[in-house]
C-alpha positions as CSV (number, residue, x, y, z in Angstrom):
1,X,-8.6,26.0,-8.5
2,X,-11.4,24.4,-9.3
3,X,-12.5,20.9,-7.4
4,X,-11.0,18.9,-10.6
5,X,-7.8,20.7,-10.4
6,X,-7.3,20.3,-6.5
7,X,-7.5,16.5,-7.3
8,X,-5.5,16.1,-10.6
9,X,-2.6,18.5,-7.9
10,X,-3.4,15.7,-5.1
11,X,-3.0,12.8,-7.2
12,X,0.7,13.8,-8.7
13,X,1.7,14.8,-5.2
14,X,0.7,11.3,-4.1
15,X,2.1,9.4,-7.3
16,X,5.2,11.1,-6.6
17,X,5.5,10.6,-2.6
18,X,4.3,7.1,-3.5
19,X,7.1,6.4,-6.2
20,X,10.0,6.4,-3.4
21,X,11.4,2.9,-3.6
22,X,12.7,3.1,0.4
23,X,12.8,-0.4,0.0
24,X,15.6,-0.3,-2.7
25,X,17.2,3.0,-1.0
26,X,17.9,1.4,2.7
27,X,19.1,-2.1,1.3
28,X,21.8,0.4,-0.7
29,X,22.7,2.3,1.8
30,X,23.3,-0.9,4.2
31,X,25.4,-2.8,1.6
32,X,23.1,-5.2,0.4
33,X,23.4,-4.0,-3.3
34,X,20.1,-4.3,-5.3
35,X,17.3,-5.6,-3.8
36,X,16.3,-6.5,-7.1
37,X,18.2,-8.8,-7.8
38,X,17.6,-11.4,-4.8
39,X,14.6,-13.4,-3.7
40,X,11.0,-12.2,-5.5
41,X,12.9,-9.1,-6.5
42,X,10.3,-6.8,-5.4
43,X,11.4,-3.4,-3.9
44,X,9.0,-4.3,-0.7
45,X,9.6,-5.0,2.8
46,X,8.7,-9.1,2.3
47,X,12.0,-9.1,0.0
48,X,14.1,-6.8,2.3
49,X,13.6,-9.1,5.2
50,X,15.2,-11.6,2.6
51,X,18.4,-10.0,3.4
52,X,17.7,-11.5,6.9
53,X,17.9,-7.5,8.3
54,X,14.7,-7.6,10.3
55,X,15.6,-3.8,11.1
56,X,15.8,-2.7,7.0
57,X,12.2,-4.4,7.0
58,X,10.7,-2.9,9.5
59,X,12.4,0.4,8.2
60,X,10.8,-0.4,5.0
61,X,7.2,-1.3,6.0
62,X,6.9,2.2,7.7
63,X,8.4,4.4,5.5
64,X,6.2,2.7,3.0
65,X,3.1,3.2,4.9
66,X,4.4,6.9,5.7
67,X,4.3,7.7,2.2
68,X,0.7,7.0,0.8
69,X,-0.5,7.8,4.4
70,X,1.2,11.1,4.3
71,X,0.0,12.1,0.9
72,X,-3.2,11.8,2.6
73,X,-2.8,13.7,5.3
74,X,-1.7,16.4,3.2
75,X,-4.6,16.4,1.2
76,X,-6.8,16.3,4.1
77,X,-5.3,19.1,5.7
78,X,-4.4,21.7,2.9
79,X,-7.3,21.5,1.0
80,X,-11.3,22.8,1.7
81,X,-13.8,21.2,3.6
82,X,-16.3,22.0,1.3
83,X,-19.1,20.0,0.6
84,X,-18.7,17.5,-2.8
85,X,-20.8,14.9,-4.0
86,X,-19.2,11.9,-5.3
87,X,-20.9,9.6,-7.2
88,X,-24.4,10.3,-5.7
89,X,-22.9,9.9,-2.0
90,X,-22.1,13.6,0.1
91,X,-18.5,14.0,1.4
92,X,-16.6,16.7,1.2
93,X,-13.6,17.9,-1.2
94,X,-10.6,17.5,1.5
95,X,-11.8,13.8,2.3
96,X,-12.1,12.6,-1.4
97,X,-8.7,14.9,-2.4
98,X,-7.0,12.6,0.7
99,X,-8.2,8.9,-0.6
100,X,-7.0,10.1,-4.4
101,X,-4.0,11.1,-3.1
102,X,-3.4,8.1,-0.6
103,X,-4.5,6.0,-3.9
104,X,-2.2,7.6,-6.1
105,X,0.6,7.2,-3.4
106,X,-0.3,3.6,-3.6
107,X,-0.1,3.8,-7.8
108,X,3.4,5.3,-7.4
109,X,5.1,2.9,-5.3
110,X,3.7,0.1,-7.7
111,X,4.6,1.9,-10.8
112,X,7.6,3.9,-9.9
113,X,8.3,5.9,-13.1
114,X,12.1,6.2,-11.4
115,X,12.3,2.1,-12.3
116,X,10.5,1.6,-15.2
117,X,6.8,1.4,-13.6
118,X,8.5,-2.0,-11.5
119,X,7.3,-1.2,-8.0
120,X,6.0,-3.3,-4.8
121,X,3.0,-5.0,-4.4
122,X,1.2,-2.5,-2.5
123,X,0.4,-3.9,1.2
124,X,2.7,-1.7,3.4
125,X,1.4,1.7,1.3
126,X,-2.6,0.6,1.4
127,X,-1.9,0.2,4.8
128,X,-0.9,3.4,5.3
129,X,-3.8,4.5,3.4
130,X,-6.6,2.8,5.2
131,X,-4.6,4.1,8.7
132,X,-4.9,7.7,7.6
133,X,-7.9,7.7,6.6
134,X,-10.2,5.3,8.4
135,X,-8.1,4.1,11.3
136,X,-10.6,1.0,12.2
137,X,-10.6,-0.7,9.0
138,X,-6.4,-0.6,8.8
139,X,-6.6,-1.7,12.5
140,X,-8.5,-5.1,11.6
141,X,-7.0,-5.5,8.3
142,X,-3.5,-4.9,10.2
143,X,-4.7,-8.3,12.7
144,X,-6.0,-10.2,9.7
145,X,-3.1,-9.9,7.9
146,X,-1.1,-10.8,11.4
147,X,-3.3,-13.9,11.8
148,X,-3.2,-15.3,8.6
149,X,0.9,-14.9,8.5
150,X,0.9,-16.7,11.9
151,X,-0.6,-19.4,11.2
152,X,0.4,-20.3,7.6
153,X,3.6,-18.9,7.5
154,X,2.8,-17.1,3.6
155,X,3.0,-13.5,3.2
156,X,0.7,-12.8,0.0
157,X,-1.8,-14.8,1.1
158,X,-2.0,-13.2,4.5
159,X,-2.1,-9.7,2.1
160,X,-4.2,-10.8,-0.1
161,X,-6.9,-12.3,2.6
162,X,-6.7,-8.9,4.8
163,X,-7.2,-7.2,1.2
164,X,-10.4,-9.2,0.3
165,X,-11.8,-8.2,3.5
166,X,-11.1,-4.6,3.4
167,X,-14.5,-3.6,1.4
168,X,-16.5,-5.5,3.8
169,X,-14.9,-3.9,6.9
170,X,-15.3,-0.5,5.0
171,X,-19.1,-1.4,4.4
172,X,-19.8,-1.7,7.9
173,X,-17.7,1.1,9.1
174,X,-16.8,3.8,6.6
175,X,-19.1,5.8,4.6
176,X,-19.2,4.9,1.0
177,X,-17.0,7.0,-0.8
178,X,-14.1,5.5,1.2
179,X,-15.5,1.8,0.2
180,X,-15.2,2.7,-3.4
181,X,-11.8,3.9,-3.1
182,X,-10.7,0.7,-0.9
183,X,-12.2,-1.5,-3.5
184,X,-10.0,0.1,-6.1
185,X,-6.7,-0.4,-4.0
186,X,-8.2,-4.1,-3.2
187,X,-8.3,-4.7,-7.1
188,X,-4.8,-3.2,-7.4
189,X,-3.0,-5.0,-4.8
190,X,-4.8,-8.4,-6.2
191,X,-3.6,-7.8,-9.8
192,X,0.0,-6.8,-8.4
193,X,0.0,-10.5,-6.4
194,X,-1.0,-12.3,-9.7
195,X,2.0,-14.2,-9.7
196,X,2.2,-15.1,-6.3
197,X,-1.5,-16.6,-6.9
198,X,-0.6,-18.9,-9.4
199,X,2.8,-19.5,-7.3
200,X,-0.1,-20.6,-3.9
201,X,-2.2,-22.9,-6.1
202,X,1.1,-24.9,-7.1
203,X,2.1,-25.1,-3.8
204,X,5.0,-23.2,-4.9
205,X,5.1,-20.0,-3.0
206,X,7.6,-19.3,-0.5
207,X,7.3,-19.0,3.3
208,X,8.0,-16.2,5.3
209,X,11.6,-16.3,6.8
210,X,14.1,-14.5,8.3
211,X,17.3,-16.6,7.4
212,X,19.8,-14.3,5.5
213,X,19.8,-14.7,1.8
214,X,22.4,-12.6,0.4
């Protein structure tokens, strides 16, 4: 295969790994019926923990992560190390097949052709991502995110502040094929969050909790 066909293979194997709603699966299997239908209802962890099962959440958060992560490892490891230039920058064809296939993974679990194209929002799977493939930038966008929920209690916007800053941390530690991808997620993850945006400037968004909703 050529280096176009390697990636068009990586990013269906992502979209596909991506599109597994574990969020909707576990809250099934433990007899909380459709996530769907309670709270935001969004298939991610942030609505899972709305069950009040802190376990089911956690569950979903990782298996999330696992899933864009592990489309990248794949692509990393099963494909050639051969040298590629992307967009004027040198890298090679395994890294840039691994952040298309991470991104894809990302694509998938927010437009899950299994419901519709209604995914998640996209923070546990970009997490995942940036993990895989640049552990140093998911690290400090891991503690912003943990900072910013800590202190104001509001899941998106604790997402969507570690988001912003995950092109700057890339800048500074990453080469910059991986900023360009990250930027792409960033602008995917924002657009997913539109609601919860307007939701934060009218004061109307809801706070993390872990009292049982259903």
């Amino acid at each position: 295969m050529n280096d176009l066909s390697v990636f068009a293979f990586w990013s269906v194997v992502g979209y596909f790994l991506g599109s597994i709603p574990f969020g909707l699966v576990l809250t099934r299997l433990a007899g909380y019926g459709d996530i769907r239908k309670i709270g935001s209802g969004n298939i991610g962890a942030t609505n899972v923990l709305r069950t009040g099962s802190k376990t089911l959440a956690l569950l979903t958060v990782l298996l999330d992560a696992f899933k864009a992560g592990f489309a990248a490892w794949l692509a990393y490891h099963f494909t050639s190390d051969a040298e590629y230039y992307f967009l004027g920058y040198g890298s090679s064809v395994k890294v840039i097949a691994s952040l298309i296939a991470g991104l894809f993974g990302i694509l998938g679990h927010m437009f899950p052709v299994w419901l519709k194209f209604k995914g998640g929002k996209g923070i546990s799977s970009s997490l995942g991502l940036l993990l895989m493939t640049c552990p140093v930038v998911g690290w400090i966008a891991l503690a912003v995110w943990l900072v910013m929920a800590f202190l104001f209690r509001y899941s998106s916007l604790s997402a969507l502040t570690a988001a912003v800053c995950v092109p700057f941390i890339s800048y500074l530690n990453a080469p910059p094929v991986y900023t360009f991808f990250y930027t792409i997620v960033v602008v995917l993850v924002i657009f997913k969050h539109h609601a919860n945006i307007v939701r934060l400037l009218k004061g109307q968004e809801s706070k993390i909790s872990f009292k049982k909703k259903v």
